[in-house]
DRENPA-3360 file (N, C-alpha, C; in nm, 2 decimals, always signed):
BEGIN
1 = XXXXXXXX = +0.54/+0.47/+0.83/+0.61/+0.39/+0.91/+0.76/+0.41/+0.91 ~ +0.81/+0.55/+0.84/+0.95/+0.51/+0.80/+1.00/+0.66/+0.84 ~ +0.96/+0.71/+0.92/+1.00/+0.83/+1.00/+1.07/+0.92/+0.91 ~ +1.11/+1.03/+0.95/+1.11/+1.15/+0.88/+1.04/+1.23/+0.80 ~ +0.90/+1.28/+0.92/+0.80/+1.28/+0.83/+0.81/+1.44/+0.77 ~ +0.74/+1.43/+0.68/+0.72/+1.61/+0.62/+0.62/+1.68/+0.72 ~ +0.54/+1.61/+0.74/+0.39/+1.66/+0.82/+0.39/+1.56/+0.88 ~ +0.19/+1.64/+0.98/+0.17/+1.53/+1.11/+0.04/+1.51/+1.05;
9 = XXXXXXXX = -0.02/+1.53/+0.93/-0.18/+1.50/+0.87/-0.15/+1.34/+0.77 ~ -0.06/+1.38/+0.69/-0.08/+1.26/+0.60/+0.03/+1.18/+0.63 ~ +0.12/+1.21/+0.70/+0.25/+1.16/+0.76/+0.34/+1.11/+0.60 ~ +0.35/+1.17/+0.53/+0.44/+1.19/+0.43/+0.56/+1.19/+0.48 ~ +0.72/+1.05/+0.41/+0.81/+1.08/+0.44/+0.93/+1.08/+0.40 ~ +1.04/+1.17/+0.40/+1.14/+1.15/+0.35/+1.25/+1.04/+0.30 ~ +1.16/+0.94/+0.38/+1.23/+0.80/+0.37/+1.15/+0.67/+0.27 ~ +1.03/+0.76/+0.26/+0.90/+0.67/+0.17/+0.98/+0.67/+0.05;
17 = XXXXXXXX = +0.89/+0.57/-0.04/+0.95/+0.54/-0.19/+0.97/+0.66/-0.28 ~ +0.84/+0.72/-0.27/+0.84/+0.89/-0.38/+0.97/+0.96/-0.34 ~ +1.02/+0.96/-0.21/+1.13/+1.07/-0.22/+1.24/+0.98/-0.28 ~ +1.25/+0.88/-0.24/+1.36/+0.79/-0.27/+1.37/+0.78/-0.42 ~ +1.26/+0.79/-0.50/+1.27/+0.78/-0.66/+1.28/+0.92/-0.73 ~ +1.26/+1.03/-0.63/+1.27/+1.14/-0.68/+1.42/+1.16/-0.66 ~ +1.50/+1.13/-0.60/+1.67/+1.13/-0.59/+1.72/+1.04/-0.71 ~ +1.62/+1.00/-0.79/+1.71/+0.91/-0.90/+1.77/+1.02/-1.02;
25 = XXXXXXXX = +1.89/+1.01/-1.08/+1.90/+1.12/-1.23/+1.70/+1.15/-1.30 ~ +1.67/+1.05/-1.35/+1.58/+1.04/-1.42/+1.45/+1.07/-1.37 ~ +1.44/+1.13/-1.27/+1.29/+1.14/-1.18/+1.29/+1.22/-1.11 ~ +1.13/+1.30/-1.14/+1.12/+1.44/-1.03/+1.03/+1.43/-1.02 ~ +1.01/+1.42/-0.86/+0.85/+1.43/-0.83/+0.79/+1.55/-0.81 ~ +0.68/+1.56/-0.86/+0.60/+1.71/-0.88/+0.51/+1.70/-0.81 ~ +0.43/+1.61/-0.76/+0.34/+1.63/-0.71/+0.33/+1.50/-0.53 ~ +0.31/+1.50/-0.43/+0.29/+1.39/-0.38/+0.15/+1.41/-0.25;
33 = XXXXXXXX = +0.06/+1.39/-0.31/-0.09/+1.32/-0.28/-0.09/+1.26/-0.19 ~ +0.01/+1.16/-0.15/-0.07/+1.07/-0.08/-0.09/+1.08/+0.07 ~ -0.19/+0.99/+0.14/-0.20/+1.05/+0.26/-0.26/+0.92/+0.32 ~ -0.18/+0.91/+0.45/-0.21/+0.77/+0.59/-0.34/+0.80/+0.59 ~ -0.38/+0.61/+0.56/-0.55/+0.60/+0.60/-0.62/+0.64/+0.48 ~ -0.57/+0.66/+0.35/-0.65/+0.70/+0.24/-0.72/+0.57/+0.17 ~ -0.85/+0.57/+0.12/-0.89/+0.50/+0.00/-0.91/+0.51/-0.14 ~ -0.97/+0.44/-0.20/-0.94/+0.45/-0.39/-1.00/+0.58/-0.40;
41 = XXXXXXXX = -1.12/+0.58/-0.27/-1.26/+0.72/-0.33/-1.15/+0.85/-0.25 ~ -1.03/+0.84/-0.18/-0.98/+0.93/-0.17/-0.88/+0.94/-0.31 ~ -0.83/+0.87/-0.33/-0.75/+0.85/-0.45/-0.86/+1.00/-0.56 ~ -0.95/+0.92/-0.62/-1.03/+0.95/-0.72/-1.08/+1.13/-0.68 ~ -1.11/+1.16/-0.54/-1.20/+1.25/-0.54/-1.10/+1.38/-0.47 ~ -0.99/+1.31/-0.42/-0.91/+1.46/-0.36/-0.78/+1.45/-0.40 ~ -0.69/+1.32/-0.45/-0.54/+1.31/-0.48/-0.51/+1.34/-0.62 ~ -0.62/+1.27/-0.69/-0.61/+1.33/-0.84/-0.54/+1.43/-0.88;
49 = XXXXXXXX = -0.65/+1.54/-0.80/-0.66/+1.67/-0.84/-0.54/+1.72/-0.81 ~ -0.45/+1.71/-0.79/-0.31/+1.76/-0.72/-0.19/+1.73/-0.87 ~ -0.23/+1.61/-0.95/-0.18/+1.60/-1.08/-0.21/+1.68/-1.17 ~ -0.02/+1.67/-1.22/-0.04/+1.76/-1.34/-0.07/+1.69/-1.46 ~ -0.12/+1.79/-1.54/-0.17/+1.67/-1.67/-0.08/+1.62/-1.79 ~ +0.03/+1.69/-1.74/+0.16/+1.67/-1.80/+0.23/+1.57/-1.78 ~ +0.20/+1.51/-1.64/+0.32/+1.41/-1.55/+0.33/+1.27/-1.64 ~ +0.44/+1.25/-1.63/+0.50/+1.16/-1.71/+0.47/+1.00/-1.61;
57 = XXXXXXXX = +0.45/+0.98/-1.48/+0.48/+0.89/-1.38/+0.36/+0.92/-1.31 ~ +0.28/+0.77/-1.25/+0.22/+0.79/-1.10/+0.25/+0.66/-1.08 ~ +0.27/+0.69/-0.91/+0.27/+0.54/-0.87/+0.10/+0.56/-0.78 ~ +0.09/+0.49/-0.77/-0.03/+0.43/-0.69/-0.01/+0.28/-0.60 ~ -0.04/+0.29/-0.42/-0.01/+0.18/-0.41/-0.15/+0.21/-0.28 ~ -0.24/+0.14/-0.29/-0.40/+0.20/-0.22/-0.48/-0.01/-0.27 ~ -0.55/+0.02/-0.18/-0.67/-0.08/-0.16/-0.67/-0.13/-0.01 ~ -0.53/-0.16/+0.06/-0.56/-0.21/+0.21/-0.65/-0.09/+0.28;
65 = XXXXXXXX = -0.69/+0.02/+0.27/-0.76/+0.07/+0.35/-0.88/+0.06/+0.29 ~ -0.97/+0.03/+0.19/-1.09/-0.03/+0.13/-1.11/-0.13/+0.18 ~ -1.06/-0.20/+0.26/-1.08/-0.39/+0.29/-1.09/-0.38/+0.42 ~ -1.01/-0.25/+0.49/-1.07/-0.23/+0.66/-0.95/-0.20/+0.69 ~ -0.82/-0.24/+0.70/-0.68/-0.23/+0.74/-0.66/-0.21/+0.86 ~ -0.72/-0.08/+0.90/-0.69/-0.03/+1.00/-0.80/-0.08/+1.16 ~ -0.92/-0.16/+1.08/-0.99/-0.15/+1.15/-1.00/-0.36/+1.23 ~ -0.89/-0.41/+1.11/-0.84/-0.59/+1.15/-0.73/-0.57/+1.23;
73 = XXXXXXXX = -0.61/-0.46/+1.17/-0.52/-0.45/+1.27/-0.54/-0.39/+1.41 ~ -0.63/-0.36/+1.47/-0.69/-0.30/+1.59/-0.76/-0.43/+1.65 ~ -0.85/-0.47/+1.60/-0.96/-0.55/+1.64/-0.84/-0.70/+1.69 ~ -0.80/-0.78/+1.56/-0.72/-0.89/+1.55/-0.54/-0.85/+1.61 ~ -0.49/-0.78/+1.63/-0.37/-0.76/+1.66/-0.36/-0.68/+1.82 ~ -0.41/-0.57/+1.81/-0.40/-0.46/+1.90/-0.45/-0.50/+2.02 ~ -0.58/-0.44/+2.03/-0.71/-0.52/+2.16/-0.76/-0.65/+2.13 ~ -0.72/-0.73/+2.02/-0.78/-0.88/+2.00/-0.91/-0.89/+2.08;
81 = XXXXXXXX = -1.00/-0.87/+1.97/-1.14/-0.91/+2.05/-1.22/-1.03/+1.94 ~ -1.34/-1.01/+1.99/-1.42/-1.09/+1.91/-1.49/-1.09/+1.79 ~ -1.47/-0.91/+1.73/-1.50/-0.87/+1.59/-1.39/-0.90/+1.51 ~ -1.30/-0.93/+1.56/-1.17/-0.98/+1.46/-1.22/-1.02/+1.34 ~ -1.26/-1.13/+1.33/-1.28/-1.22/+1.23/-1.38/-1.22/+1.13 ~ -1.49/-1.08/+1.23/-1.62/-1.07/+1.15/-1.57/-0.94/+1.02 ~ -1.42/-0.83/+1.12/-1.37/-0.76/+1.00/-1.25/-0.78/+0.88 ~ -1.25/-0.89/+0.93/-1.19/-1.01/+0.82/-1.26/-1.05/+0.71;
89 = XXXXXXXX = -1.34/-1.11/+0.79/-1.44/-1.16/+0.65/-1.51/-1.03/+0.57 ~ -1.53/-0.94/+0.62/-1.60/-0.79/+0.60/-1.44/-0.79/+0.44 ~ -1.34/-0.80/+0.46/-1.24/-0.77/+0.34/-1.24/-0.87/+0.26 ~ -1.20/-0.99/+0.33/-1.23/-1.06/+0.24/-1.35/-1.07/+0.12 ~ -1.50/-1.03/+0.18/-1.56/-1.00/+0.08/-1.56/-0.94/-0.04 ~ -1.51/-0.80/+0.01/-1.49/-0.68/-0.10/-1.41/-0.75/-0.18 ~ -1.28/-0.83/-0.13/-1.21/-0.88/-0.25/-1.27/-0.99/-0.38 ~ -1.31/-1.04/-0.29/-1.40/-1.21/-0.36/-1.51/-1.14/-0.47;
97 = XXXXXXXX = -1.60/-1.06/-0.40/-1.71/-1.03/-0.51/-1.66/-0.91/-0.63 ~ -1.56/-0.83/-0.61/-1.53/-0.77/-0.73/-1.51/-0.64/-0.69 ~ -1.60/-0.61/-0.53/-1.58/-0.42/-0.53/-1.46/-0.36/-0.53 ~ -1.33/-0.46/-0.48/-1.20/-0.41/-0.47/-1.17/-0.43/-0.58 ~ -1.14/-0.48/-0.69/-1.12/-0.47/-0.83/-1.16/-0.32/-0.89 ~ -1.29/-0.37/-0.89/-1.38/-0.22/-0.95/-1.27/-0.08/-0.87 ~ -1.31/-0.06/-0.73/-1.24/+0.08/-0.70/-1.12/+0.07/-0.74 ~ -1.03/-0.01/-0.77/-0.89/+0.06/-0.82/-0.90/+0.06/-0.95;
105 = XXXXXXXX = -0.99/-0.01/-1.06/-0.98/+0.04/-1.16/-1.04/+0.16/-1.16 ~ -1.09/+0.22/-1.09/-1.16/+0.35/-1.09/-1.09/+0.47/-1.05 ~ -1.00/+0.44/-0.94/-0.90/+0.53/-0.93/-0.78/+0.55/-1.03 ~ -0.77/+0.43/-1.10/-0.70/+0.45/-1.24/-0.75/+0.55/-1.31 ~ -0.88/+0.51/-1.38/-0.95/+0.59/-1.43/-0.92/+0.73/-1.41 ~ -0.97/+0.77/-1.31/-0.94/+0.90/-1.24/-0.78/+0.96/-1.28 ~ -0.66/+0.88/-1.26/-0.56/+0.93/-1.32/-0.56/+0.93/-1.41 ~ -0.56/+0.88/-1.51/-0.57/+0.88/-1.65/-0.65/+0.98/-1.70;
113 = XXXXXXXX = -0.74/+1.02/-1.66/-0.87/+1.14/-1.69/-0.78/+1.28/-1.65 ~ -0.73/+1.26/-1.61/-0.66/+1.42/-1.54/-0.48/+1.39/-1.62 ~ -0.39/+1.27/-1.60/-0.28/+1.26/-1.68/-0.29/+1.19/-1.76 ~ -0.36/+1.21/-1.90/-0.37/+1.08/-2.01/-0.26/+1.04/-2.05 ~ -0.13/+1.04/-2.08/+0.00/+1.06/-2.11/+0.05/+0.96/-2.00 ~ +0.03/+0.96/-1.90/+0.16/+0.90/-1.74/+0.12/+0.76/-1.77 ~ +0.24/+0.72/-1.73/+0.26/+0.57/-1.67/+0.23/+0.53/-1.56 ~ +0.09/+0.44/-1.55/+0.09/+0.45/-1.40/+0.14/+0.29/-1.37;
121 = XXXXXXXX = +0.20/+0.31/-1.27/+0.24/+0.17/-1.14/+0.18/+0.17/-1.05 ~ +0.13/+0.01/-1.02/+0.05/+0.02/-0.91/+0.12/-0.07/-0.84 ~ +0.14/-0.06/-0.70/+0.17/-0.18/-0.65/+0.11/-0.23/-0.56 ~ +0.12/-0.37/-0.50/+0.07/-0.48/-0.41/+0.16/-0.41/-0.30 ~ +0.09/-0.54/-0.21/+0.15/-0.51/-0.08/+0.23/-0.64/-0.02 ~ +0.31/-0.63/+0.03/+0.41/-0.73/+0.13/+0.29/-0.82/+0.18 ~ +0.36/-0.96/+0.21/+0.29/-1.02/+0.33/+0.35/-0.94/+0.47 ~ +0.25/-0.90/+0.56/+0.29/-0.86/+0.69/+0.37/-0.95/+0.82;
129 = XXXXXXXX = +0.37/-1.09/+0.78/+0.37/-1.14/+0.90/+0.43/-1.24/+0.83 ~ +0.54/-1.26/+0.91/+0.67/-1.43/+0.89/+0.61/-1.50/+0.94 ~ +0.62/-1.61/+0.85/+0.54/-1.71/+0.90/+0.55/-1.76/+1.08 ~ +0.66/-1.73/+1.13/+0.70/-1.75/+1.27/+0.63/-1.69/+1.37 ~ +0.59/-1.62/+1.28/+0.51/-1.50/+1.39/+0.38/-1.56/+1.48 ~ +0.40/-1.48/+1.58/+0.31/-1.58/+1.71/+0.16/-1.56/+1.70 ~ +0.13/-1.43/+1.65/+0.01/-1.35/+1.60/-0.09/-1.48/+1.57 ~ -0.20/-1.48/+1.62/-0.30/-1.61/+1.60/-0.37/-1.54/+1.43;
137 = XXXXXXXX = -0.40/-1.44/+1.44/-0.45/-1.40/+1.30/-0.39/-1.36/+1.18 ~ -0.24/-1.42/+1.21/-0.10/-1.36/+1.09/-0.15/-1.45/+0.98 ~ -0.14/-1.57/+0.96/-0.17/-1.63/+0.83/-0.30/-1.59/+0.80 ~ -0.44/-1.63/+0.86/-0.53/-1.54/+0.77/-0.50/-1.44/+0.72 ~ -0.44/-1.35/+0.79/-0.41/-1.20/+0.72/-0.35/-1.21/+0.58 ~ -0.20/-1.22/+0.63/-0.15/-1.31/+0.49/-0.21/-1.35/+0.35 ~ -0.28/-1.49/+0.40/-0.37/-1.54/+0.27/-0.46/-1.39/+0.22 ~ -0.51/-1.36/+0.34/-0.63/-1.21/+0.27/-0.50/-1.14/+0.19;
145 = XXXXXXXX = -0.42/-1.11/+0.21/-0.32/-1.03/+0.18/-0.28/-1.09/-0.02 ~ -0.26/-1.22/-0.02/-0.25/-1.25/-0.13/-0.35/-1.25/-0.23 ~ -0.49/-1.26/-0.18/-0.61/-1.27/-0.26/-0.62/-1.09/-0.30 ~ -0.57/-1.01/-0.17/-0.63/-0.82/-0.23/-0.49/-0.82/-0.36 ~ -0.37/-0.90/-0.35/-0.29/-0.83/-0.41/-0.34/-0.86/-0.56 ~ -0.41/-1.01/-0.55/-0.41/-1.12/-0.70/-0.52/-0.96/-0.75 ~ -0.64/-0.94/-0.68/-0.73/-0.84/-0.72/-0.68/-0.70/-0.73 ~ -0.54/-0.69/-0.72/-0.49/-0.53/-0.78/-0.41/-0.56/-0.89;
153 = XXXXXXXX = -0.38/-0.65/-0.88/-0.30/-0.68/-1.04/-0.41/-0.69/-1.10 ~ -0.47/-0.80/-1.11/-0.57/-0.78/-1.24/-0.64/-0.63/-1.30 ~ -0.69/-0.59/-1.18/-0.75/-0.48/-1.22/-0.63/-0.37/-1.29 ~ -0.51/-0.39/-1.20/-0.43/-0.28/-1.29/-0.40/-0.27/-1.42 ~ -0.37/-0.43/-1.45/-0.32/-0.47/-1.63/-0.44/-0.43/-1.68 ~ -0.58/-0.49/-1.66/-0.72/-0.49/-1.72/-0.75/-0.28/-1.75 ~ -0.63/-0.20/-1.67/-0.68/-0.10/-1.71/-0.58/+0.02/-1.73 ~ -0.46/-0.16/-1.82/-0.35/-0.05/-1.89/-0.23/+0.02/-1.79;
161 = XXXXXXXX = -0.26/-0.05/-1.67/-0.14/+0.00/-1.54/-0.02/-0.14/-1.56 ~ +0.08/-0.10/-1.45/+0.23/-0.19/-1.47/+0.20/-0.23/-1.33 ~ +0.19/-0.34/-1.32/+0.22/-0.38/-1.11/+0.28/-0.41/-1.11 ~ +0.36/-0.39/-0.95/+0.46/-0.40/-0.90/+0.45/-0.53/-0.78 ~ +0.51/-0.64/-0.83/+0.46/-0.77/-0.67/+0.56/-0.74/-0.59 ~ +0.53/-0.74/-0.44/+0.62/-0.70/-0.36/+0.63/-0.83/-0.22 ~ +0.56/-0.88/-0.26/+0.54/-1.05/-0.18/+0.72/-1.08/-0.19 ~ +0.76/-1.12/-0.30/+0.92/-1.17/-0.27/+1.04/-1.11/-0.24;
169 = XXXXXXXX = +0.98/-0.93/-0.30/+1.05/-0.89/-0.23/+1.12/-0.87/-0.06 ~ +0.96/-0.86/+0.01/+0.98/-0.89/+0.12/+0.96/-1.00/+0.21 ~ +1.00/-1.13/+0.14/+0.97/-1.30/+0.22/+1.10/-1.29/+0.31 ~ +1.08/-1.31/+0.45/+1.18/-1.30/+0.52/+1.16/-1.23/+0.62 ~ +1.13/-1.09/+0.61/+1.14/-0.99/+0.63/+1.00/-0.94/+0.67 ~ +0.86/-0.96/+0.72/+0.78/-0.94/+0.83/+0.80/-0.95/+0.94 ~ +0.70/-0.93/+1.04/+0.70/-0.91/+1.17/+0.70/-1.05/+1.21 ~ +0.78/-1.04/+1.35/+0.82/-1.16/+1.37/+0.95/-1.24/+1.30;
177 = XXXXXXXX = +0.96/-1.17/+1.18/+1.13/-1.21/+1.15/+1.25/-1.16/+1.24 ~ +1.38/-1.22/+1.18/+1.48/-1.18/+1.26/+1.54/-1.02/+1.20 ~ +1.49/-0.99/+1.07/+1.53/-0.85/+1.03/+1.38/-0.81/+0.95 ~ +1.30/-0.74/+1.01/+1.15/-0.75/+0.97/+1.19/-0.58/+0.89 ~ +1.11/-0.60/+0.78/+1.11/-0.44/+0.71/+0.96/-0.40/+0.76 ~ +0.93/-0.46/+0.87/+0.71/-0.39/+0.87/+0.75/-0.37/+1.03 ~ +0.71/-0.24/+1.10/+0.70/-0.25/+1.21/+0.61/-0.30/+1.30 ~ +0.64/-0.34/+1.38/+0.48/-0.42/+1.49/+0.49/-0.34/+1.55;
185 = XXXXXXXX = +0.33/-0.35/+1.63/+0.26/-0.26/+1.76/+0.38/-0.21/+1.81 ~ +0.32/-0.10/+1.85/+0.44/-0.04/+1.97/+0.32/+0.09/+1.99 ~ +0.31/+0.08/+2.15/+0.17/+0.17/+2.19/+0.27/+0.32/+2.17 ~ +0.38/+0.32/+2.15/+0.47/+0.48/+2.16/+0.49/+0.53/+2.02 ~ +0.42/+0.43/+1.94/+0.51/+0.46/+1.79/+0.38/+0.41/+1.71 ~ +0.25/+0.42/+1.76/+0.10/+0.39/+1.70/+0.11/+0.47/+1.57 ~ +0.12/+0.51/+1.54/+0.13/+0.56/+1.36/+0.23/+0.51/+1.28 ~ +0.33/+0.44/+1.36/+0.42/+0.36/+1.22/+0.41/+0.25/+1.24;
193 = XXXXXXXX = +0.32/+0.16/+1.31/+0.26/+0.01/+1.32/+0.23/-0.05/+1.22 ~ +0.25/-0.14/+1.19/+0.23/-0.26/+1.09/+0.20/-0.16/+0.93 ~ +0.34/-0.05/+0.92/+0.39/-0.06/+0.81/+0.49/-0.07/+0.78 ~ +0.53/-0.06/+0.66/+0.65/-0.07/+0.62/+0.76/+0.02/+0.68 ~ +0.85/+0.02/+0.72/+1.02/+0.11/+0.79/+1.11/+0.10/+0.66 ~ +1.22/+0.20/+0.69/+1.28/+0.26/+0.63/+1.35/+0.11/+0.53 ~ +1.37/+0.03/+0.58/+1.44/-0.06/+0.47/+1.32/-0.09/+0.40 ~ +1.19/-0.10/+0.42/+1.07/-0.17/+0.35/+1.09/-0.06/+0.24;
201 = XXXXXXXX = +1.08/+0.05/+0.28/+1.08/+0.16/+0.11/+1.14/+0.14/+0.07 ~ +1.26/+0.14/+0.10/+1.41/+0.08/+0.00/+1.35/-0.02/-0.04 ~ +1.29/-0.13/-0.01/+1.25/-0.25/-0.12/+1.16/-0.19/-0.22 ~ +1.06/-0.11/-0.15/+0.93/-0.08/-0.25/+1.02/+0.00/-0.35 ~ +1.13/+0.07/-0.32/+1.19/+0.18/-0.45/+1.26/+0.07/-0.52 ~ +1.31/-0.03/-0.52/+1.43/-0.11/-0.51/+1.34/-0.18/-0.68 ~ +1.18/-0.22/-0.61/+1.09/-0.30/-0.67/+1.04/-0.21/-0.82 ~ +0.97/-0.06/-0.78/+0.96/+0.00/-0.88/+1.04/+0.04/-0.98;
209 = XXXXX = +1.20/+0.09/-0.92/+1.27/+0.12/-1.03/+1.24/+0.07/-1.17 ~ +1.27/-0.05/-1.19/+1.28/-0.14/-1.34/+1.17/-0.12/-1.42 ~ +1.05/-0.10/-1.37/+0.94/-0.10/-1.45/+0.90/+0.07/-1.47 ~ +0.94/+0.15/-1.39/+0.91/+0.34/-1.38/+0.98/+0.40/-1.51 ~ +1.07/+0.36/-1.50/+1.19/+0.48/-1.60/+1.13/+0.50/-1.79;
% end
């Protein structure tokens, strides 16, 4: 969502947090995995393998696409239809009974198995939507939004990770705010929709620093 991409596959970008921490004195990124639309079983089974087992640092910030993400913000935002609420509850579950817990401690695992040495950071995700926001399914989202983050912290400390909360960082500043760091719909700019834009990395880098070095 924060243009300047390296590529058109995983839309990797020069404005995301990795590059932005790799310009710090004390940080060099060697490796960057990540890729639009990935889950923990992508995590675990293709991004791993791209670490060195040397690396000192991973961030990890994964689970909204395990809970549907892509598939609430279409349904409930985009075409608003009548499966909205049925792929709502479909995340909400994963979070409630434990599978979203389980897969990120698993994709920890996974790093740790390949870098036993790194520090990993995981982080949560923003609320997407100011509370002003006109969106009939923004607060649900939201509350789901606080329930996946409560279930990536635990699971991260429970498996020796550092989380990063990014809820305060960005209060203010959703869609529907007067200076929103998440972009909304835009049918010309459908791949950087209800994520985070250039000032949102800057918070996500803003957020990591303290706990990374």
């Amino acid at each position: 969502g924060a243009g300047g991409y390296l590529e058109s596959t995983c839309y990797t970008s020069s404005n995301g947090y990795p590059a932005l921490l790799d310009a710090d004195a004390n940080l060099a990124l060697v490796a960057r995995p990540a890729c639009r639309g990935a889950t923990t079983t992508n995590v675990s089974t293709t991004q791993v393998a791209a670490l060195p087992a040397t690396a000192a640092r991973v961030t990890l910030s994964v689970g909204g696409n395990d809970v549907g993400f892509s598939n609430v913000m279409q349904n409930c935002f985009v075409l608003v239809n009548s499966s909205c609420e049925s792929h709502i509850i479909a995340g909400e579950t994963l979070v409630s009974n434990g599978t979203l817990g389980t897969n990120i401690a698993n994709a920890i695992a996974a790093i740790r198995a390949k870098a036993p040495t790194a520090k990993v950071v995981v982080t949560g995700y923003p609320l997407l939507f100011d509370p002003s926001s006109s969106y009939r399914w923004a607060s649900r989202v939201n509350t789901g939004t606080l329930a996946l983050n409560d279930a990536i912290q635990a699971a991260a400390v429970t498996s020796g990770g550092v989380f990063v909360d990014l809820e305060a960082a960005f209060a203010g500043h959703g869609i529907g705010s007067a200076s929103p760091w998440i972009n909304n719909w835009s049918w010309l700019r459908q791949v950087d929709s209800f994520h985070a834009n250039a000032a949102g990395y800057a918070a996500y880098a803003a957020a990591i620093r303290p706990v990374i070095g």
